[in-house]
N, C-alpha and C positions, 0 to 999 in steps of 0.2 A: 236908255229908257227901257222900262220893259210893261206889258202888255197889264191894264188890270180889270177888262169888261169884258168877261168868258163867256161863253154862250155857250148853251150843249142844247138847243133846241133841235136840234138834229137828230137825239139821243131818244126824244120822246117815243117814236117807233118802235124800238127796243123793248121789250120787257126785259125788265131790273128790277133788282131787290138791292134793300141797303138795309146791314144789320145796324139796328142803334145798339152799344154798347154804355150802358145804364150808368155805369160806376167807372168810367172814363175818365183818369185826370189830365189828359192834356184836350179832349176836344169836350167842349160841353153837352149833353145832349141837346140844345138847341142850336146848336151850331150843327149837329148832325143832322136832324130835322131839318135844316135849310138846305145842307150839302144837297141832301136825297130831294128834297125839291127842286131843287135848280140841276140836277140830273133830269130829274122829270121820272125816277123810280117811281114802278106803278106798283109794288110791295116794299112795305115796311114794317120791320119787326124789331124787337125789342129782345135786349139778352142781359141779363142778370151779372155782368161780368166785365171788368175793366180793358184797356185798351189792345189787349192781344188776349182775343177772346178765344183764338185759337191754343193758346197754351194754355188757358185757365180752365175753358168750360168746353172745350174740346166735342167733347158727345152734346153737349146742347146746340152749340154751334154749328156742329152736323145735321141735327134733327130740323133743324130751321132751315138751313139750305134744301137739305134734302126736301122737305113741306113749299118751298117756295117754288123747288124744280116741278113739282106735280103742278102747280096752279097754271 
């Protein structure tokens, strides 16, 4: 058997951010939107760039973290 009701209510404490990756073909962006809710990410942004946003948009993907560390 394996486990399928996760709980991250514990998480909520935490400030988090979760990038949505706009142009994603494996997770949809509503599926990201949920992920980052049910973490309980108290920032959420949005990136112009598919699923390894880190090789594509690189300096965006920076500047968004970086903007999220300040908050």
């Amino acid at each position: 058997t394996y486990a399928v009701d996760w709980h991250y209510d514990h998480l909520a404490d935490w400030p988090s951010t979760y990038i949505v990756c706009e142009r994603d073909g494996i997770l949809p962006v509503a599926w990201q939107r949920r992920f980052a809710e049910r973490l309980h990410c108290r920032n959420v942004h949005s990136i112009d760039a598919g699923h390894q946003a880190m090789m594509t948009q690189p300096e965006a993907l920076a500047d968004l973290l970086l903007t999220s560390a300040r908050l």
